[in-house]
TORBARO-246038 format. One record per residue (C-alpha): x, y, z; residue in one letter. Coordinates in nm, 3 decimals. Layout:
        xx        yy        zz   type
         X         Y         Z      a
...
***
This chain:
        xx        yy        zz   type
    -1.551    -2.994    -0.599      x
    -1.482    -2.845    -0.949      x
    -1.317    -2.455    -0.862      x
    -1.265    -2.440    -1.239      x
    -1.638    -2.540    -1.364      x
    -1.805    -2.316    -1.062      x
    -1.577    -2.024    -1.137      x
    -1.685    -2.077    -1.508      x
    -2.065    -2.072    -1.458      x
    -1.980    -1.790    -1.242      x
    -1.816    -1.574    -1.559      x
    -2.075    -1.302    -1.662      x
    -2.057    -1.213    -1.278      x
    -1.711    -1.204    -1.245      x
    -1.652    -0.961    -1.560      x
    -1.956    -0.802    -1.446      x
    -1.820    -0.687    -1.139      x
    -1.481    -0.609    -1.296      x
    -1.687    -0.364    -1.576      x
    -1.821    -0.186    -1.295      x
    -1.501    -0.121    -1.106      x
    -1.328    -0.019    -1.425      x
    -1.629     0.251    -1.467      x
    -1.465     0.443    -1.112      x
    -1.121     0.406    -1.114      x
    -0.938     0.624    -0.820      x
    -0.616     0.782    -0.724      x
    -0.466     0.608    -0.455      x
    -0.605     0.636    -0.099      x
    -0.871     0.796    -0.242      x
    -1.080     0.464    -0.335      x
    -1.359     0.527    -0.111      x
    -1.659     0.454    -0.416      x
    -1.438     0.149    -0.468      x
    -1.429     0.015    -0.104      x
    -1.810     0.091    -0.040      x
    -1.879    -0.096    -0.386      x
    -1.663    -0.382    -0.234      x
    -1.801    -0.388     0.098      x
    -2.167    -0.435    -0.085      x
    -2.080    -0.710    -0.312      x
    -1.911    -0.847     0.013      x
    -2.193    -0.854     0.219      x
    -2.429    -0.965    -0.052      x
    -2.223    -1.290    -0.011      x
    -2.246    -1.313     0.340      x
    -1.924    -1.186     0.470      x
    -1.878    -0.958     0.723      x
    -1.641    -0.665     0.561      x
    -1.449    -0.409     0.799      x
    -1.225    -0.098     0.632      x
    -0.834    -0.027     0.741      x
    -0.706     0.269     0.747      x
    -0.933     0.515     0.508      x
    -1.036     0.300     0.204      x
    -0.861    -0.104     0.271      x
    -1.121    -0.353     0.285      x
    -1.038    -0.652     0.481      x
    -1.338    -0.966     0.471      x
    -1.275    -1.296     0.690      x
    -1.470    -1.579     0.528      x
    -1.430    -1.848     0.841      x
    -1.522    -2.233     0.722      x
    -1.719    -2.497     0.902      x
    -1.383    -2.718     0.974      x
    -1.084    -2.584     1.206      x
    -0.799    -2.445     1.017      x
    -0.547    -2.195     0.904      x
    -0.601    -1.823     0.793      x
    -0.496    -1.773     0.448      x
    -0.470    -1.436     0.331      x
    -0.565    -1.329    -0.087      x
    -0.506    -0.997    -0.156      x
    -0.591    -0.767    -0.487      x
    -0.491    -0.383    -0.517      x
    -0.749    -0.114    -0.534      x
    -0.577     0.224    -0.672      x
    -0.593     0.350    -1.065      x
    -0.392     0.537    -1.281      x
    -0.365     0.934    -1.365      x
    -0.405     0.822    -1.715      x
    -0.707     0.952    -1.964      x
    -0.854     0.638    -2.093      x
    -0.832     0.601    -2.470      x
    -1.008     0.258    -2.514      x
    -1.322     0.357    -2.644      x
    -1.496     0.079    -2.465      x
    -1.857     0.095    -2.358      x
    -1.771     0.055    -1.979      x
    -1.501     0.329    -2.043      x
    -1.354     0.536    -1.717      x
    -1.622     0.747    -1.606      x
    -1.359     0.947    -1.419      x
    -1.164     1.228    -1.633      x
    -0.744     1.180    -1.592      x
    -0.777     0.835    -1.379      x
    -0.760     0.463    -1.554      x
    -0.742     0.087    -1.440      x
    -0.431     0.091    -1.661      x
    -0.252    -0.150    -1.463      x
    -0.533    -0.372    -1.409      x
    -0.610    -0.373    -1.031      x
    -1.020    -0.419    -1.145      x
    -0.929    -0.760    -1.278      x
    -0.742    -0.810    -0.954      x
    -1.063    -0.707    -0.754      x
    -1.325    -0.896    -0.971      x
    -1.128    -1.201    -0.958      x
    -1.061    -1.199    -0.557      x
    -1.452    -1.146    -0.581      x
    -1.495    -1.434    -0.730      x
    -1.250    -1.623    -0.518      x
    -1.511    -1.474    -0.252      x
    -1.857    -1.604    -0.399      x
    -1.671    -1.974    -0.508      x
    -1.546    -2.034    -0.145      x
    -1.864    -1.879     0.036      x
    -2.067    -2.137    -0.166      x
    -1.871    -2.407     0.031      x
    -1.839    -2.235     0.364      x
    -1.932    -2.540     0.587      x
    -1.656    -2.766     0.435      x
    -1.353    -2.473     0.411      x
    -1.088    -2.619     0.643      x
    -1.009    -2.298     0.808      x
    -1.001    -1.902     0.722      x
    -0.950    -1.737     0.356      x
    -0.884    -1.358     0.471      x
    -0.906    -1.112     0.192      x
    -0.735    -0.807     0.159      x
    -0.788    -0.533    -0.068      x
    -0.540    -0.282    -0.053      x
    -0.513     0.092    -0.159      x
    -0.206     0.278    -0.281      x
    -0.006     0.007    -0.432      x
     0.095     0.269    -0.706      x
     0.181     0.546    -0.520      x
     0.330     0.502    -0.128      x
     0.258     0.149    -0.078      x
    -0.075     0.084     0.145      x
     0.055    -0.255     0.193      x
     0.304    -0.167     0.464      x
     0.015     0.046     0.652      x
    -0.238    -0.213     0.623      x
     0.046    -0.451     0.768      x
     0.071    -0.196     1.047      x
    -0.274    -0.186     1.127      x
    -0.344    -0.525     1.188      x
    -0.429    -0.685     0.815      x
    -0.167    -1.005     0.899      x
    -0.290    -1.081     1.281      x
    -0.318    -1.431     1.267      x
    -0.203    -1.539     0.894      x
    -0.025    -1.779     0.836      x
     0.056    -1.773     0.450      x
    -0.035    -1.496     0.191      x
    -0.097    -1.471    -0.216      x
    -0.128    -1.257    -0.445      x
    -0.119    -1.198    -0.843      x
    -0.121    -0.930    -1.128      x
    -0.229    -0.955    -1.460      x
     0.005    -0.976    -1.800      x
    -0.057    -0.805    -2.161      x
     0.267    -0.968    -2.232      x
     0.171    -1.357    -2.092      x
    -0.052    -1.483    -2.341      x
    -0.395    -1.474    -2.229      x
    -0.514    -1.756    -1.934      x
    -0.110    -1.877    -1.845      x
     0.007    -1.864    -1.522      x
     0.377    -1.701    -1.476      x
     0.511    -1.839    -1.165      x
     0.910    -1.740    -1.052      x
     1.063    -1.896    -0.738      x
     1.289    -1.639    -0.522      x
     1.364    -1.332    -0.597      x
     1.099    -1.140    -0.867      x
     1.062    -0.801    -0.865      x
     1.290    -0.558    -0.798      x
     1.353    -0.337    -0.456      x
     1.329     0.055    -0.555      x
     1.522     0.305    -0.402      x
     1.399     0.637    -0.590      x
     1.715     0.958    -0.498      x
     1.777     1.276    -0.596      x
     2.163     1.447    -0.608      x
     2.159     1.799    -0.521      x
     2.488     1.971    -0.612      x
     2.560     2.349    -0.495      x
     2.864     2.491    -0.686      x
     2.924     2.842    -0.727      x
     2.775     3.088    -0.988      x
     2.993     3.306    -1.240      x
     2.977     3.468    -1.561      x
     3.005     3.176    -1.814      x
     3.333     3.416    -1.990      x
     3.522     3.334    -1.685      x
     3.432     3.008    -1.561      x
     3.731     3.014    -1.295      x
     3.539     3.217    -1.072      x
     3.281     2.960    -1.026      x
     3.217     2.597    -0.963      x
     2.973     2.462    -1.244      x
     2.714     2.202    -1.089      x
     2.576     2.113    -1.479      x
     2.943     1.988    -1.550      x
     2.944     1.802    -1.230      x
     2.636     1.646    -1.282      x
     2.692     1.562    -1.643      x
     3.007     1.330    -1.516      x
     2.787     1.214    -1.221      x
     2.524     1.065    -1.428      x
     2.734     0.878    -1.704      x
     2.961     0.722    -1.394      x
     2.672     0.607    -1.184      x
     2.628     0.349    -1.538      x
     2.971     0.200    -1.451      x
     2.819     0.073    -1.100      x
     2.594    -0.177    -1.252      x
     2.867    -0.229    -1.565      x
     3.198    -0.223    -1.289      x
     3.091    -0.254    -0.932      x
     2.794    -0.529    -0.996      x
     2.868    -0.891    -1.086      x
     2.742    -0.971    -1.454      x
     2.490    -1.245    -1.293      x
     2.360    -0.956    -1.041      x
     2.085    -0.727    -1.229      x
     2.070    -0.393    -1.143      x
     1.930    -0.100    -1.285      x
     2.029     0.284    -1.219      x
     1.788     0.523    -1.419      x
     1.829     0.936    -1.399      x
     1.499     1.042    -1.492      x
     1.496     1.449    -1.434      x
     1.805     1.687    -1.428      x
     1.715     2.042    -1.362      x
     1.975     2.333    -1.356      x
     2.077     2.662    -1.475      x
     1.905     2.964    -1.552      x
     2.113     3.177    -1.864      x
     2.330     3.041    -2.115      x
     2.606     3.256    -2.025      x
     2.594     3.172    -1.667      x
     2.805     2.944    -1.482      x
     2.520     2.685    -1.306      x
     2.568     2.717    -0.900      x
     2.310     2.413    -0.829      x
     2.193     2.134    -0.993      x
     1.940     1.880    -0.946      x
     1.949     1.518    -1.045      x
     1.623     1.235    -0.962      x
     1.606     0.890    -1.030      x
     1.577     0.538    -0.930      x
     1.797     0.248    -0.879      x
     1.667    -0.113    -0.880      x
     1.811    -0.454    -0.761      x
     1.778    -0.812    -0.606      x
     1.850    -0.933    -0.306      x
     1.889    -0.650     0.038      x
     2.283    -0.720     0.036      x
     2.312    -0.558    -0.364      x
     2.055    -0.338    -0.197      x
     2.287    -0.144     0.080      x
     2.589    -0.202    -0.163      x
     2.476     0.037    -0.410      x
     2.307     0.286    -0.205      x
     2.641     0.339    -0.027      x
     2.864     0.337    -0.373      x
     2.604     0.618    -0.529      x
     2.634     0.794    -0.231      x
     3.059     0.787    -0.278      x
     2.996     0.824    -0.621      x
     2.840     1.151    -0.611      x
     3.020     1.296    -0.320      x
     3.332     1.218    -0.467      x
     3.289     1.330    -0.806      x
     3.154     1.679    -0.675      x
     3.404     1.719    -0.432      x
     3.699     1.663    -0.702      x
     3.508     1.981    -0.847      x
     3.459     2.193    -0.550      x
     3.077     2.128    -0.484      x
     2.907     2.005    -0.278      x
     2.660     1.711    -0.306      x
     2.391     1.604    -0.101      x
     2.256     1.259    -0.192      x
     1.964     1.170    -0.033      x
     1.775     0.766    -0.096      x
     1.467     0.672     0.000      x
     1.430     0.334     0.095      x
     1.151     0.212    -0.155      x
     0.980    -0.098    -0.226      x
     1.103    -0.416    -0.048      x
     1.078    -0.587    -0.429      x
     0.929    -0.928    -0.411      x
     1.115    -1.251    -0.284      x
     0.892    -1.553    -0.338      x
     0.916    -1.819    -0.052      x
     1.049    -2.137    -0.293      x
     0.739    -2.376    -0.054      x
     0.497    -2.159    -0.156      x
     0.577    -2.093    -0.543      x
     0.596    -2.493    -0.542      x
     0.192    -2.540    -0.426      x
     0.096    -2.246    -0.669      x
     0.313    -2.425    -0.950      x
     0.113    -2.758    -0.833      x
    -0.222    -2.602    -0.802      x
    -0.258    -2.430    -1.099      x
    -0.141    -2.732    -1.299      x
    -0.367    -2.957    -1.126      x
    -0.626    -2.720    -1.197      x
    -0.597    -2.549    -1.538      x
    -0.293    -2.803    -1.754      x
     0.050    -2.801    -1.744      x
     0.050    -2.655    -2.028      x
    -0.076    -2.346    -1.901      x
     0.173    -2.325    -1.648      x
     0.496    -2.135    -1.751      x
     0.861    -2.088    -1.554      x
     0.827    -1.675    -1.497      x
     1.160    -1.439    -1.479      x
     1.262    -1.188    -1.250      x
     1.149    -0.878    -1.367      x
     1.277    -0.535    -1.282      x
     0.973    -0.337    -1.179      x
     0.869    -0.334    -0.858      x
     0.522    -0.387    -0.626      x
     0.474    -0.367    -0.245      x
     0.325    -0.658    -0.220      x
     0.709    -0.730    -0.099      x
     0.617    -0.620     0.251      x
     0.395    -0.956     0.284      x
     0.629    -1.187     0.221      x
     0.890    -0.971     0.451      x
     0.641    -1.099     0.673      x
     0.501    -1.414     0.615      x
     0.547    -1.707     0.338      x
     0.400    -1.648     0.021      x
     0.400    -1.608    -0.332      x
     0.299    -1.396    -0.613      x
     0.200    -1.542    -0.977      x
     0.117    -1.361    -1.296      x
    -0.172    -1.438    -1.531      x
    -0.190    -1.373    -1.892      x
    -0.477    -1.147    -2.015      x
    -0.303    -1.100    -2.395      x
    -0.453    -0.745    -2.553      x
    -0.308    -0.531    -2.789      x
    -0.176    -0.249    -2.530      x
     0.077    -0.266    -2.195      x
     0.073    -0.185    -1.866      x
    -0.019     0.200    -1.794      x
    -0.126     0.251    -2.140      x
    -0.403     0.459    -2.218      x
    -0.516     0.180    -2.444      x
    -0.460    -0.075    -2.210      x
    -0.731    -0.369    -2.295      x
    -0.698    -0.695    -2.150      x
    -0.909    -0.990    -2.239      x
    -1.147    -1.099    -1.999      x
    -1.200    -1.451    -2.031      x
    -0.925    -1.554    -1.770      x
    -1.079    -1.370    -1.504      x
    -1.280    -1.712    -1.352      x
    -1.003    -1.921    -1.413      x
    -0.766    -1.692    -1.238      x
    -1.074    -1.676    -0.924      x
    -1.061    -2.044    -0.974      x
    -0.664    -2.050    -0.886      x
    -0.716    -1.806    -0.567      x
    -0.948    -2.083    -0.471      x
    -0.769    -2.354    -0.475      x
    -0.457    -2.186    -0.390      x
    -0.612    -2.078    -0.029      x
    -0.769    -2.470     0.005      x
    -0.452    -2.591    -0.043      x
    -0.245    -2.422     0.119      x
    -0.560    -2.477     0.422      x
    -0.557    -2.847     0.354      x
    -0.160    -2.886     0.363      x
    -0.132    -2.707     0.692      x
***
């Protein structure tokens, strides 16, 4: 069988279906116009579509030979971002986007769907497909995890889509690839006074001011050159008069690394950090961390039969060595759970991720349902 050539013939459909998602992009856990147009196209192609949780779509397409279930999953959830692309199949929701491209994700998985459904009988084993809310926003793939979406898997896949990949390669990165996310906010409670006679008070904007330029020595002084890390304060909120000493202060931000062991290291140093700084100044700091985003490990067995797969299938010379990259994605929490990988492929266009002008090309949308194909048969075939 030809994945590649069917996929092809299959092209109008495939950017037909992504045109129409792009039309009602929606916040996250709010995709329920997305999941009932899913489950439709779904059961036009004879699967048997259930929903998780409020809007998660979950399909089993079970093949005519015994086998492994392989799991494919795409994100569902837009952007709060006022389209500015001017195309004909333009958002037809004011304030929400597909700016980061999850209805190329969806059209291709479709695809995927239609290309293996057309050789049901000979599929040696299960391709489960998952498409999952929230990925922007909370991370729907830890609840679809918890209710159920992984009984039974064996491996799991996933991609996203690249502006900055030239259009129709495939970015594939062994090990560790996207960053863990650990978003925190600092509050420090001083003292107010009038700002003539600072000694009465304890100022929280002068602690915080020495705060934020020493958390930067933690990746330049407590991280190894060869370990990246980022530490980002993105709001600081204090004060209320010039001439008044600040009693509180507010810092938020976001620290990413690699690996869970750079992970606890630099939770617990921000934490001294902060308290210790503060307390030099008589105030008091309260850090608290939430523990974000797992970041994305790939398993090096499974990175290996993408790598093969999609040179096999589309030229080696469309096959590119990827880098780790310090944004993050929960599609982490899979592969915290069971082998995997996640790839990239290159859609070109003039405008980045969560742009309002953000306009991929289309053309690599069969080849990249192609790849989900023969990833899952693969991966079926090798088991």
């Amino acid at each position: 069988m030809d994945f590649l050539q069917e996929a092809r013939a299959l092209g109008p459909w495939i950017v037909e279906q992504r045109r129409a998602l792009h039309r009602c992009p929606e916040h996250g856990n709010r995709e329920f116009r997305t999941a009932e147009y899913l489950c439709r196209v779904l059961t036009e192609l004879g699967l048997t579509p259930k929903r998780l949780l409020d809007t998660a779509v979950l399909a089993d397409l079970t093949g005519g030979e015994p086998g492994p279930v392989i799991a494919l999953r795409a994100d569902m959830d837009a952007l709060p971002v006022q389209e500015a692309t001017g195309l004909p199949f333009a958002s037809e929701n004011p304030g929400m986007m597909h700016a980061c491209g999850h209805d190329l994700h969806m059209a291709a998985l479709l695809g995927t769907a239609r290309l293996l459904a057309a050789h049901r009988a000979e599929l040696p084993g299960t391709v489960r497909f998952l498409f999952q809310p929230d990925e922007e926003l909370d991370g729907g793939a830890a609840r679809m995890i918890a209710a159920g979406c992984l009984e039974g898997v064996s491996q799991v896949y996933g991609a996203h889509v690249r502006p900055d990949l030239p259009a129709g390669v495939v970015g594939i990165c062994p090990g560790p690839f996207y960053a863990a996310s650990n978003p925190f906010a600092i509050t420090l409670r001083g003292k107010p006074a009038h700002g003539a006679e600072p000694q009465n008070g304890a100022d929280a904007i002068v602690a915080g001011a020495q705060i934020v330029t020493a958390l930067q020595t933690l990746v330049s002084r407590r991280m190894a050159p060869t370990e990246p890390a980022v530490i980002t304060v993105g709001t600081f909120r204090a004060g209320s008069q010039c001439n008044i000493v600040a009693g509180e202060a507010v810092l938020e931000g976001i620290m990413r690394t690699f690996g869970q062991e750079n992970r606890r290291f630099l939770t617990q140093a921000l934490t001294n950090l902060a308290q210790g700084i503060a307390g030099s100044m008589g105030i008091e700091a309260r850090v608290e961390i939430t523990w974000g985003y797992p970041g994305i490990v790939n398993h090096r067995e499974q990175a290996e039969l993408v790598r093969g797969t999609a040179r096999q299938l589309l030229g080696p010379e469309r096959v590119t060595e990827d880098c780790p990259r310090m944004v993050t994605e929960d599609f982490g929490y899979y592969l915290l759970e069971r082998p995997g990988c996640f790839f990239h492929m290159g859609v070109g266009g003039p405008a980045p991720l969560h742009s309002d002008r953000f306009c991929p090309e289309e053309w690599p949308l069969p080849d990249l349902a192609a790849l989900h194909a023969g990833i899952a048969w693969t991966a079926m075939t090798n088991e």
